[in-house]
C-alpha positions in Angstrom: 0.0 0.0 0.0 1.0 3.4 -0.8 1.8 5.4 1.8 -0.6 8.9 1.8 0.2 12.4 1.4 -1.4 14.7 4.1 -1.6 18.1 4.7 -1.3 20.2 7.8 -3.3 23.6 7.3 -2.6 26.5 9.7 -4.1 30.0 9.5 -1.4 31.2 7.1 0.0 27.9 5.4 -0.5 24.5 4.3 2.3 22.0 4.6 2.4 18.5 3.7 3.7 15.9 5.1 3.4 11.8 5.7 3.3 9.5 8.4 4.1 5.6 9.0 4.2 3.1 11.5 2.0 2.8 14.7 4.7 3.0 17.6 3.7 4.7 20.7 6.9 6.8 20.1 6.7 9.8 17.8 9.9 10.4 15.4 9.6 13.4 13.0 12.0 13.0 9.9 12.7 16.9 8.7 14.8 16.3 5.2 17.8 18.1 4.0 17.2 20.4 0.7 16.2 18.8 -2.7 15.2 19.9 -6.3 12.2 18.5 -6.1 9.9 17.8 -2.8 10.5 14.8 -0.6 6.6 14.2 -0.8 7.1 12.3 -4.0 9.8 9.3 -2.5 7.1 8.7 0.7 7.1 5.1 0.0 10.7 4.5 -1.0 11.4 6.4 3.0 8.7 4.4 4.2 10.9 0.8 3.4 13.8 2.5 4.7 12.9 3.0 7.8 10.3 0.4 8.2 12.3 -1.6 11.0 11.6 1.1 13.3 7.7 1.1 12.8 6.5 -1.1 15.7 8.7 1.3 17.8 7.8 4.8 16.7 4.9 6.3 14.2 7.4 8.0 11.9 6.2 11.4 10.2 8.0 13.3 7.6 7.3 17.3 6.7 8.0 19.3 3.8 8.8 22.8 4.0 5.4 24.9 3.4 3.4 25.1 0.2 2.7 29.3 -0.1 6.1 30.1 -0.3 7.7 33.9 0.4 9.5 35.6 -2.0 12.6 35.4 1.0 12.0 32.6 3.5 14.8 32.1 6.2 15.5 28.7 8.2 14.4 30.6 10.9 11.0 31.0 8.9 10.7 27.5 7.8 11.5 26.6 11.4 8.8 28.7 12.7 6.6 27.1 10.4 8.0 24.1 10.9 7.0 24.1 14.9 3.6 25.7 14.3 2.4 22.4 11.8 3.8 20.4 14.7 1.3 22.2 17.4 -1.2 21.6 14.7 -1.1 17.8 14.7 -0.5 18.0 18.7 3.1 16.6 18.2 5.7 17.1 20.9 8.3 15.8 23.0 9.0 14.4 19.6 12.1 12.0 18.5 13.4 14.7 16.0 16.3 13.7 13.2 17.0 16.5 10.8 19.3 15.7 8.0 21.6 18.9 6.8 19.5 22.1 5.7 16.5 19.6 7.8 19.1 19.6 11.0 19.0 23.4 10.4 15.5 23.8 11.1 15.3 20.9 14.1 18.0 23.6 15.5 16.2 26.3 15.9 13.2 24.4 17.0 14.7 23.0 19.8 16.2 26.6 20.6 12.6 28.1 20.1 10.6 25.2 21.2 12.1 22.5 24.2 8.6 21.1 24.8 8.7 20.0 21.4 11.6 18.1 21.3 12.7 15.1 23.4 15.6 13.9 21.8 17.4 15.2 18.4 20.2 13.8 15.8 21.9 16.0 13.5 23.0 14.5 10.3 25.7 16.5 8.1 24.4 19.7 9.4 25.6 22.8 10.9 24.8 25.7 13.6 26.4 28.3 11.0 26.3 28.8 6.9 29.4 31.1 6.7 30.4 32.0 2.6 32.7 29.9 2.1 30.2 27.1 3.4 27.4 28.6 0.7 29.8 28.0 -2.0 28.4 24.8 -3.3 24.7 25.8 -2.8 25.4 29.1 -4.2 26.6 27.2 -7.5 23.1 25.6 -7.2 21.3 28.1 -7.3 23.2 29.8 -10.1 22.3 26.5 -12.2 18.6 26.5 -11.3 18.6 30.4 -11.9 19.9 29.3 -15.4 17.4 26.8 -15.6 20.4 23.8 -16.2 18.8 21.2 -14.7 20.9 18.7 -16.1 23.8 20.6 -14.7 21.8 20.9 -11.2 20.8 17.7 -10.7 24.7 16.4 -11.7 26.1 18.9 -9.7 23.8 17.9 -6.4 25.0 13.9 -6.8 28.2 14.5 -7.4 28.9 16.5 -4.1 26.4 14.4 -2.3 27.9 11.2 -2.7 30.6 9.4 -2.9 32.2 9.3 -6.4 32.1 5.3 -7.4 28.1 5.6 -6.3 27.5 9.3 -7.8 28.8 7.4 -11.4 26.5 4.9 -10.5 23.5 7.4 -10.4 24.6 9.3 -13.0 21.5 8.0 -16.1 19.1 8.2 -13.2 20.1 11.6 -12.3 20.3 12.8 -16.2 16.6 11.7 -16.3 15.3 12.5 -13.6 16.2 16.1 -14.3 14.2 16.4 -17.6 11.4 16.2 -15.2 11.7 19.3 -13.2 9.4 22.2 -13.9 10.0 25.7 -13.5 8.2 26.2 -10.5 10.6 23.7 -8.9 13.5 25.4 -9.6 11.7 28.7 -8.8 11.0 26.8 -5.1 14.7 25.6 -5.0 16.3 28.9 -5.3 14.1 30.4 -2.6 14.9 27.3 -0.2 18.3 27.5 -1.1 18.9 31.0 -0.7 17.2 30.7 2.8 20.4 28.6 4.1 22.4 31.9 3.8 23.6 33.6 6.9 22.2 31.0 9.2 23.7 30.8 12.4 22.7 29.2 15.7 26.3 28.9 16.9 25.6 31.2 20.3 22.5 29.6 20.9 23.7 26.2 21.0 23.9 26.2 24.8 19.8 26.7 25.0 19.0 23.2 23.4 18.0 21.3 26.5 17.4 17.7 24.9 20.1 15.0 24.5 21.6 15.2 21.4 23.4 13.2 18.5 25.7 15.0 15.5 26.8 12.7 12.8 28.7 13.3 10.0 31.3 12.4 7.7 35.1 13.5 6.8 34.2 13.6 3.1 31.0 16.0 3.2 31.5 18.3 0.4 28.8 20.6 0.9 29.2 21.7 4.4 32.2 20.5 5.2 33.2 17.9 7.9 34.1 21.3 10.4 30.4 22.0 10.6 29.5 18.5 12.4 33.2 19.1 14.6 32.1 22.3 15.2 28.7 21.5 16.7 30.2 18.8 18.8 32.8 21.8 20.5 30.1 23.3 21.6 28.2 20.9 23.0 31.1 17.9 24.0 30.7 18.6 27.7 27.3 18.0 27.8 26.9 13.8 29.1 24.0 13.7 27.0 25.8 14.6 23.6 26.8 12.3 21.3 29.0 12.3 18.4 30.1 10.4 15.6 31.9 10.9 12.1 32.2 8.5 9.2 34.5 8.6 6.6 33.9 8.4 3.0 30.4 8.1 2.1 30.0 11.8 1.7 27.9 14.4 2.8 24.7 11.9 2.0 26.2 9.9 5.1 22.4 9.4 5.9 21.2 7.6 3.0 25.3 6.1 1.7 26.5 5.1 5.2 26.0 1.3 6.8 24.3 0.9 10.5 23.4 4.9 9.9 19.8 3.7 11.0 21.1 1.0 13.9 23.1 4.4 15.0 19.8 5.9 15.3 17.5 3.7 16.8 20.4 2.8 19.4 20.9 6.8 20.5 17.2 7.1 21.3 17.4 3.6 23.4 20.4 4.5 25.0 18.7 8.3 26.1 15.4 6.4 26.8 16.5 4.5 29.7 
């Protein structure tokens, strides 16, 4: 069965999202950035993550549908948290992969009683320039309207090279279907990474948690996960770990990267 698409409406947005798995444990999945929305792989995320359903009912958001012409992390994090009072989510297992780990950031800043427990995957608490370089190319190739060029561009410094030549036809085809209001989404997503920074705020996050990432990310750079982990080693209920090689995609590329997962939140839930 396919799983559904659903959507959260608030008084000044809609958002979609999905939801899987009937465990008395909530985990909310906030994805990194993409070309085209996450809304349209629900049931290949669904199989992924389908050995933690007796465990935890698994929900995934998008960012909102009405769109701003400039829309911050801050913004979709504020967005973020209100879709979550919405559905009366909270205390919440959060995981937020990269531009996603952003936005479970600042809600866990903004909102503790939202958040129980969080794991960071190949994000940061800051988006210097040098950082934006690789999105900023991104965007310069969506702005073209390349998506060929976007969509190689985003697997190659995603993954790992050997599995980025492996995606390569996919990639190349998958492209062709992007439409101009996609890219026109992208860019505004994208451009809302820029200037992002948590850093000094760190210290206000008041759940346990986890930082993963790997030495060959190529978007944000290893330093962002390293950095994240300065500011918060002292903390017993922090967490850290770095693997090497499968790129900044760690969380789809990298082995036991779910058994990493499901053991941080045992390990805090005792």
């Amino acid at each position: 069965m396919s799983v559904r698409i659903e959507t959260v409406r608030t008084g000044g947005f809609s958002m979609n999202y999905f939801r899987f798995g009937g465990g008395a444990k909530t985990l909310v999945i906030l994805p990194g950035l993409s070309v085209q929305s996450v809304m349209g792989a629900a049931d290949a995320v669904e199989a992924a993550y389908r050995s933690l359903e007796n465990e935890f009912t698994v929900y995934l958001f998008d960012r909102r549908n009405e769109l701003p012409p400039s829309y911050s992390v801050r913004d979709m994090a504020r967005d973020t948290a209100e879709a979550f009072q919405a559905l009366g989510l909270k205390e919440v297992f959060l995981f937020g992969a990269s531009q996603g780990g952003m936005i479970a950031q600042v809600i866990a800043i903004e909102h503790p009683e939202l958040v129980s427990k969080m794991i960071l995957g190949s994000s940061s608490s800051h988006v210097h320039d040098e950082q934006y370089r690789v999105i900023d190319n991104w965007v310069r190739l969506a702005k073209s309207g390349d998506r060929v060029g976007l969509y190689l561009s985003f697997g190659e410094e995603l993954y790992p090279p050997a599995l980025f030549e492996q995606y390569r036809e996919t990639l190349i085809k998958t492209a062709a279907t992007v439409t101009d209001e996609e890219l026109a989404r992208f860019v505004t997503l994208a451009e809302g990474i820029r200037g992002f920074d948590v850093t000094g705020e760190l210290d206000r996050i008041r759940c346990p948690v986890l930082a993963i990432g790997d030495y060959a990310d190529q978007v944000l750079d290893a330093d962002a996960t390293m950095e994240i982990a300065e500011k918060l080693e002292a903390r017993p209920d922090f967490r850290f770990y770095l693997y090497a090689g499968y790129g900044h995609a760690a969380y789809d590329t990298a082995p036991g990267y779910l058994d990493r997962i499901r053991r941080f939140f045992e390990e805090e839930s005792r």
